[in-house]
C-alpha positions as CSV (number, residue, x, y, z in Angstrom):
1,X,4.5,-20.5,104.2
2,X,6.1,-21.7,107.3
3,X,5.5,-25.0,109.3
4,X,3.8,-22.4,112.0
5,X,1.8,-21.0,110.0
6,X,1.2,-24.0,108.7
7,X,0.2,-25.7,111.4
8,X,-1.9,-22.6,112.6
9,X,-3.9,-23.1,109.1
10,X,-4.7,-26.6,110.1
11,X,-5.4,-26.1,113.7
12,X,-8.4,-23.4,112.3
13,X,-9.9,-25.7,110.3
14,X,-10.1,-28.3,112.4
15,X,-11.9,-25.9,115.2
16,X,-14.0,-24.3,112.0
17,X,-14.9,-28.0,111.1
18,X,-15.9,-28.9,115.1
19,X,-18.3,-26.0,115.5
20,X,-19.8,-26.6,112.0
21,X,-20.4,-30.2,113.1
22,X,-21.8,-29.1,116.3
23,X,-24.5,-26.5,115.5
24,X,-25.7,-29.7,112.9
25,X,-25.6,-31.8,116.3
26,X,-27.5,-29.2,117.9
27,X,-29.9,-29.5,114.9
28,X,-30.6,-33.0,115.4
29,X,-31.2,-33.0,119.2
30,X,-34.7,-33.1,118.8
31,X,-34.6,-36.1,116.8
32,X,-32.6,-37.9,119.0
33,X,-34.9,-36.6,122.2
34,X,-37.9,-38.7,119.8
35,X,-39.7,-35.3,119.5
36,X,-39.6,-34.8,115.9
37,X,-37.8,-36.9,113.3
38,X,-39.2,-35.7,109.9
39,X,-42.1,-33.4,108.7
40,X,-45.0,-35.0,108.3
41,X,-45.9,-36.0,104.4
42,X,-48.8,-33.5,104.9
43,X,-47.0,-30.7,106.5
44,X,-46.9,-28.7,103.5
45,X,-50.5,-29.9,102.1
46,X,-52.6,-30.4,105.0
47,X,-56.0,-28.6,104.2
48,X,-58.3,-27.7,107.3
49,X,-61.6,-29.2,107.1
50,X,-60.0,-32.0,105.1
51,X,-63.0,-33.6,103.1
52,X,-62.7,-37.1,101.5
53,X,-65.4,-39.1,100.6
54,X,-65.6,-42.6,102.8
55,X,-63.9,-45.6,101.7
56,X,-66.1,-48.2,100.4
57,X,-67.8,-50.0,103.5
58,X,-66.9,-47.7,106.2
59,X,-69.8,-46.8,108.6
60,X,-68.2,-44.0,110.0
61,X,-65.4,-41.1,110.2
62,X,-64.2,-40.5,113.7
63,X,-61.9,-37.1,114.7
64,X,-59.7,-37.7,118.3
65,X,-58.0,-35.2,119.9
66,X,-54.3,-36.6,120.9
67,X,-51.2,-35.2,122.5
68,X,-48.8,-34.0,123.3
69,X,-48.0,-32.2,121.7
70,X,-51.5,-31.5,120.5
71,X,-53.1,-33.0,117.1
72,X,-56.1,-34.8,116.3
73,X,-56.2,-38.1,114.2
74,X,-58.8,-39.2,111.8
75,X,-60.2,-42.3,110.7
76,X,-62.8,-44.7,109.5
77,X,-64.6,-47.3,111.4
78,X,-66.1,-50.5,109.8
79,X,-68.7,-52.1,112.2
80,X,-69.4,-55.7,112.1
81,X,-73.0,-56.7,111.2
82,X,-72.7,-59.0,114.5
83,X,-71.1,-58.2,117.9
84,X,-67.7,-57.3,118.1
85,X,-65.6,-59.7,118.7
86,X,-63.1,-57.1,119.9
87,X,-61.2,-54.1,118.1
88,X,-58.3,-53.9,114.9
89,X,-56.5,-50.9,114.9
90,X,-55.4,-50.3,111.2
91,X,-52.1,-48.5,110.1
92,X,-50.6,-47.5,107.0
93,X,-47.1,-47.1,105.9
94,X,-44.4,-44.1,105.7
95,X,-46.4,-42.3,102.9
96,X,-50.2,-43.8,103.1
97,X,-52.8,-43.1,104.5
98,X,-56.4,-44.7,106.1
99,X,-58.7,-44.7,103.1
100,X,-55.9,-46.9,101.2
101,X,-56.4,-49.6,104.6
102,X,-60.1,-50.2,103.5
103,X,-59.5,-53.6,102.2
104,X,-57.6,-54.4,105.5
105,X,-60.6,-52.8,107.3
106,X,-62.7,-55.1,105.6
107,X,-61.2,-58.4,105.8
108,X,-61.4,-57.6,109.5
109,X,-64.7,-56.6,109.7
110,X,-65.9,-59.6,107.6
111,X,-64.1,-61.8,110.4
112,X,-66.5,-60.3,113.0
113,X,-63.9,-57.3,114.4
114,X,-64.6,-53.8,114.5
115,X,-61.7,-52.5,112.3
116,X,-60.2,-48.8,112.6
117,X,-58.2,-47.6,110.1
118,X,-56.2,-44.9,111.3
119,X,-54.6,-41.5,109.8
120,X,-51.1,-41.4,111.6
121,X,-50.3,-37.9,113.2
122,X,-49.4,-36.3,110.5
123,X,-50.6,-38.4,107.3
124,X,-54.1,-38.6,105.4
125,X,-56.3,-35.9,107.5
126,X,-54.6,-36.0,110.9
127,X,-53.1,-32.9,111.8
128,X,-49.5,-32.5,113.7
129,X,-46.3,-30.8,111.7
130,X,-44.0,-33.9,112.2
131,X,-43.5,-37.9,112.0
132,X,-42.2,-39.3,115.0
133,X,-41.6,-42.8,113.4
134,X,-43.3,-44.7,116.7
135,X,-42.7,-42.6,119.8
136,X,-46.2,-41.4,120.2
137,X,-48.2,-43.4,117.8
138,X,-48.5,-45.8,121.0
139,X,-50.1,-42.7,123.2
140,X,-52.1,-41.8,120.8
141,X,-53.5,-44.9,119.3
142,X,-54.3,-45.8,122.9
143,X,-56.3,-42.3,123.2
144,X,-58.1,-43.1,119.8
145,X,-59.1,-46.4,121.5
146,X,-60.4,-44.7,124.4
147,X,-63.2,-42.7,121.8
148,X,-64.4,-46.3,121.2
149,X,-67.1,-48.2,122.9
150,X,-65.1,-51.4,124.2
151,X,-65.4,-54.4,122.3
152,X,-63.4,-56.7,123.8
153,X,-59.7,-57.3,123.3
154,X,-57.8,-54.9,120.6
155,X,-54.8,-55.4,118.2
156,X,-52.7,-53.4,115.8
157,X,-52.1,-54.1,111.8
158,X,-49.6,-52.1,110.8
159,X,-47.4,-51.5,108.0
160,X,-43.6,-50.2,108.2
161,X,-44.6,-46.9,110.0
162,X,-45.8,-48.5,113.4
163,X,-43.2,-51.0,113.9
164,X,-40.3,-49.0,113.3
165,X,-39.5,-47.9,116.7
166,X,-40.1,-51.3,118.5
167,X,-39.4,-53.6,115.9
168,X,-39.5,-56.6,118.1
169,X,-41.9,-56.6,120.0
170,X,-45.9,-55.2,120.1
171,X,-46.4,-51.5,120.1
172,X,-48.3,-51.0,123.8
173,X,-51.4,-50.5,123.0
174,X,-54.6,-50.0,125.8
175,X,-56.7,-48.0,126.8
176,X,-55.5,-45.1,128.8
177,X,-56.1,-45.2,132.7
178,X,-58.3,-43.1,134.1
179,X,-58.2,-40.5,136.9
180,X,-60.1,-41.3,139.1
């Protein structure tokens, strides 16, 4: 083999290895854009209808609508026996879910706040095909607190999963303005 061809071999190669590279860059774009990062740990197991009994010492299930893109979260609310003295949004890690926040929810709830613990888009019962790791959690946390009477001022307990976009400083969380 001569030094052309040679070179020739190596020149292919390097352009196979560049457009192999590229169509797994073009793979990723999404990911980068923040639109969809993983599937979600229920993608594959979601059931419809999802039906699980109440954690001990929740008062009551609530389904949202959220979006976009379109899902619906799920989650339990644990009322105070007394007034609210404002709202706890509860969230779980990479691979939990709300039901295993009930003793969260409760230490909460026993200090007087209404606590929500929260299925993220795409964990426990909420629907939506992907995990976005923090890039809408924000949007629709603050649509989930829109479904609740107000209560006063509102916080966020969260595990890994929350924080991991903005890991220095508060996920913004509020209500969502209306349009009027």
């Amino acid at each position: 083999m001569t030094d052309h061809h040679r070179k020739g071999l190596h020149l292919l190669a390097g352009v196979a290895m560049v457009c192999i590279l590229g169509c797994l860059g073009l793979l990723a774009l999404p990911a980068l854009a923040g639109m969809r990062l993983v599937d979600a740990p229920n993608a594959f197991g979601h059931v419809a209808n999802c039906q699980v009994a109440a954690p001990e010492g929740a008062d009551r299930e609530l389904w949202v609508e959220v979006g976009p893109p379109t899902a619906t979260l799920h989650g339990w609310v644990y009322e105070p026996t007394v007034a609210p003295r404002g709202t706890i949004l509860i969230t779980h890690g990479i691979e939990g879910h709300a039901a295993a926040m009930a003793d969260v929810a409760l230490a909460f709830e026993e200090l007087g706040f209404r606590a929500v613990a929260v299925d993220l888009r795409g964990h426990g019962c909420s629907t939506g095909d992907w995990a976005t790791y923090g890039t809408t959690d924000a949007r629709d946390l603050s649509l989930l607190l829109d479904a609740l009477p107000e209560s006063g001022p509102v916080g966020v307990y969260g595990l890994s999963l929350i924080h991991i976009s903005e890991p220095t400083r508060p996920v913004g969380i509020s209500r969502m303005p209306s349009s009027a």
